[in-house]
C-alpha positions as CSV (number, residue, x, y, z in Angstrom):
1,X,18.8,-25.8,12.9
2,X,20.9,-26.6,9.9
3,X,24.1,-28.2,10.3
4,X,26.8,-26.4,10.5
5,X,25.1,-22.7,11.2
6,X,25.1,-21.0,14.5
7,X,22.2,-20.1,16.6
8,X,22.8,-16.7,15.2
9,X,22.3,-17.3,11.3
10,X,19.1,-19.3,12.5
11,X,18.0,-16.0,14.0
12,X,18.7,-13.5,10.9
13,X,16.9,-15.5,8.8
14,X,13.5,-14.3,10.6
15,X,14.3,-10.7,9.6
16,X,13.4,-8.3,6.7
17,X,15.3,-5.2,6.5
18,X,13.3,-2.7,4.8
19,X,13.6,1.4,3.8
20,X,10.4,2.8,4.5
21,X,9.0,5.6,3.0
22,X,5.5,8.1,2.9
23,X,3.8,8.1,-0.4
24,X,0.7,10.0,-0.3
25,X,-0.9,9.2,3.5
26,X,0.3,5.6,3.5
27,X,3.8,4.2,5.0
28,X,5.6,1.8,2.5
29,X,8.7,-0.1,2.6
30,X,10.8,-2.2,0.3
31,X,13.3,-4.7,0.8
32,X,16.7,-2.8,1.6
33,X,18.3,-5.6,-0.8
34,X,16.3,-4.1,-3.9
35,X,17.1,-0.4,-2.8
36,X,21.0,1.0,-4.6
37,X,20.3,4.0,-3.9
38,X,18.3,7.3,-2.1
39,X,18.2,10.6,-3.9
40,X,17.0,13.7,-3.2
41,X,14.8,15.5,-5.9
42,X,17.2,16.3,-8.7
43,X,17.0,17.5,-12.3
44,X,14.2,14.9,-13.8
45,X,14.4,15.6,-17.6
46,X,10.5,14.6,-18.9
47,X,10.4,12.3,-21.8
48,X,7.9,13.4,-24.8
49,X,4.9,10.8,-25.2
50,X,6.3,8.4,-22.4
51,X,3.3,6.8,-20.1
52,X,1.9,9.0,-17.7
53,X,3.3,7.1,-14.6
54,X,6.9,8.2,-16.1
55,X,7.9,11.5,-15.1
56,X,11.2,11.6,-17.1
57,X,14.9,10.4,-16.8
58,X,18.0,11.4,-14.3
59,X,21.6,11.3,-14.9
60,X,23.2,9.2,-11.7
61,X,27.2,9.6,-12.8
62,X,26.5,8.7,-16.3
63,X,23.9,6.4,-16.0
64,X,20.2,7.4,-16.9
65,X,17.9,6.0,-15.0
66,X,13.4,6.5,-15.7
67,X,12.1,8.0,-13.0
68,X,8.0,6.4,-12.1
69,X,5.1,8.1,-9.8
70,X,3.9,5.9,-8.4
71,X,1.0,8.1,-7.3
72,X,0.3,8.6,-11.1
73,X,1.1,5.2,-11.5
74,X,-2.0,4.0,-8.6
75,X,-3.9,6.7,-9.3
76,X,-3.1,8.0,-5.7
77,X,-4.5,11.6,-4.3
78,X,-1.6,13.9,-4.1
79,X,-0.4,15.2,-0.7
80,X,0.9,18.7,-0.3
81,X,3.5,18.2,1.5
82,X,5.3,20.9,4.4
83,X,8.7,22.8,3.9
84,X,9.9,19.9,6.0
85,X,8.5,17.1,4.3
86,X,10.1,18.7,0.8
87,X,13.3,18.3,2.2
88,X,12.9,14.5,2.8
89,X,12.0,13.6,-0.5
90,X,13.1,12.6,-3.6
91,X,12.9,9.2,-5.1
92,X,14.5,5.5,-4.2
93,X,16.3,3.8,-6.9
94,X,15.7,0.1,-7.4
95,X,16.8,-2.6,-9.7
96,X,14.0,-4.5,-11.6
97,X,15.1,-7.2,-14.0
98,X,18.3,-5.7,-14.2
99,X,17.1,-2.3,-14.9
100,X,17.3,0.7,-12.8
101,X,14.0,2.7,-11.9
102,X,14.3,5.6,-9.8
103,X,10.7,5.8,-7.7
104,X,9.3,9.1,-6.6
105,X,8.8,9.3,-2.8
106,X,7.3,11.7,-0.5
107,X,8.9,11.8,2.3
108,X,11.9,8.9,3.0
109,X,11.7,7.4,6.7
110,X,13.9,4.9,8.1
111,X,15.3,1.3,8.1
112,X,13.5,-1.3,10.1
113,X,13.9,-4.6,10.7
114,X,10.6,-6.6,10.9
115,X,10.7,-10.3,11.7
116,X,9.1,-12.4,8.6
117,X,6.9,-14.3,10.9
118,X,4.6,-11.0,11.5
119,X,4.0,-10.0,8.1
120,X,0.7,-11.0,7.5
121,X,-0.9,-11.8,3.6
122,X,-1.7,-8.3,2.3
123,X,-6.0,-7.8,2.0
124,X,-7.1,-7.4,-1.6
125,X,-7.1,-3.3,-1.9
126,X,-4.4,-1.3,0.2
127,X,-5.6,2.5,-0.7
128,X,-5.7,1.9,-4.5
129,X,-2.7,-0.7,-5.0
130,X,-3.9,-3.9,-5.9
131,X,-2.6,-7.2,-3.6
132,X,-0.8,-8.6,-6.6
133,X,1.5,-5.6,-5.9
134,X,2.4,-6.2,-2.2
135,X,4.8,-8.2,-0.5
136,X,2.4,-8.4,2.8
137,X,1.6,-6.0,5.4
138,X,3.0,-5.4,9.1
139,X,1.2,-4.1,12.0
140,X,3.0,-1.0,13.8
141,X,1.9,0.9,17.0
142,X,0.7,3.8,14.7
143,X,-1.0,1.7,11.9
144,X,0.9,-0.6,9.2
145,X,3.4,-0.9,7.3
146,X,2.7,-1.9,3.4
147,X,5.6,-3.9,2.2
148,X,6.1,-3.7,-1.7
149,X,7.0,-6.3,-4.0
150,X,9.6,-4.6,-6.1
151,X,9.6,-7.4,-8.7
152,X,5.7,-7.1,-9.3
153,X,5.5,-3.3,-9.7
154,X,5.6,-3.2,-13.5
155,X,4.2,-6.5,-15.8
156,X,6.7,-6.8,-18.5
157,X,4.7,-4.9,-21.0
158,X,4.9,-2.0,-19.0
159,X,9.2,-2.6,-18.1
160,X,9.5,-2.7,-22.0
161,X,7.4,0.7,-22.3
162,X,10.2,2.3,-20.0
163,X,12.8,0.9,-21.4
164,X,15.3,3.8,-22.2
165,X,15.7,2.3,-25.6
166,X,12.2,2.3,-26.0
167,X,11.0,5.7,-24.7
């Protein structure tokens, strides 16, 4: 223990809080520190020769914000989703270098809090997203939980090519 913290603080530092989230048949979750913000599917305006990956921009209060698929983006098979399902999603902003990306979801879960010490190294392929993309991986009573690295999603290149003053 470090001086001057309490048993407590020693204890929260094990934790990850994380919003999980369906994309495709796969559970997903990102740290809830990188999340502003949970929408559900609003007016997404495309953008003429954008990448592929970038399905257009939303206006949150004045700010516009690119809006990704990541299912385009991986190359993931598409779900059809249920009447139900429709109505829980919608897409998760995040901040990345200072910019705000709005990222399509299928179906938003829950919060969880998973301590650090069971997240294991992630294996090289999780269905179609590479390693270099993932946080690590948690084991759950009905499968695992893929945890994303937020900060690796996009190379720089690719931040630049949805930059709104570039698009």
């Amino acid at each position: 223990m470090i001086l001057g913290q309490s048993k407590k603080e020693v204890v929260e530092d094990h934790t990850l809080q994380l919003v999980t989230f369906q994309l495709g048949k796969e559970r997903y979750g990102i740290d809830i520190m990188d999340v502003k913000q949970i929408n559900g599917i609003e007016d997404v305006r495309p953008i003429p020769n954008a990448p592929v990956y970038v399905e257009g921009l939303f206006n949150l209060r004045g700010a516009i914000i690119p809006v990704i698929n990541l299912q385009k983006r991986f190359h993931f098979e598409k779900k059809e989703l249920t009447e139900e399902e429709k109505l829980l999603s919608g897409f998760i902003i995040i901040n990345i270098n200072n910019m705000d990306i709005g990222i399509i979801i299928d179906k938003i879960l829950k919060v969880v809090t998973v301590d650090k010490r069971n997240i294991q190294p992630p294996p090289q392929i999780v269905s179609g997203i590479g390693s270099e993309y993932i946080h690590g991986v948690v084991n759950e009573e009905d499968g695992y939980l893929v945890i994303l690295d937020t900060r690796r999603l996009f190379s720089r290149g690719e931040l630049k090519n949805i930059d709104l003053g570039n698009l």
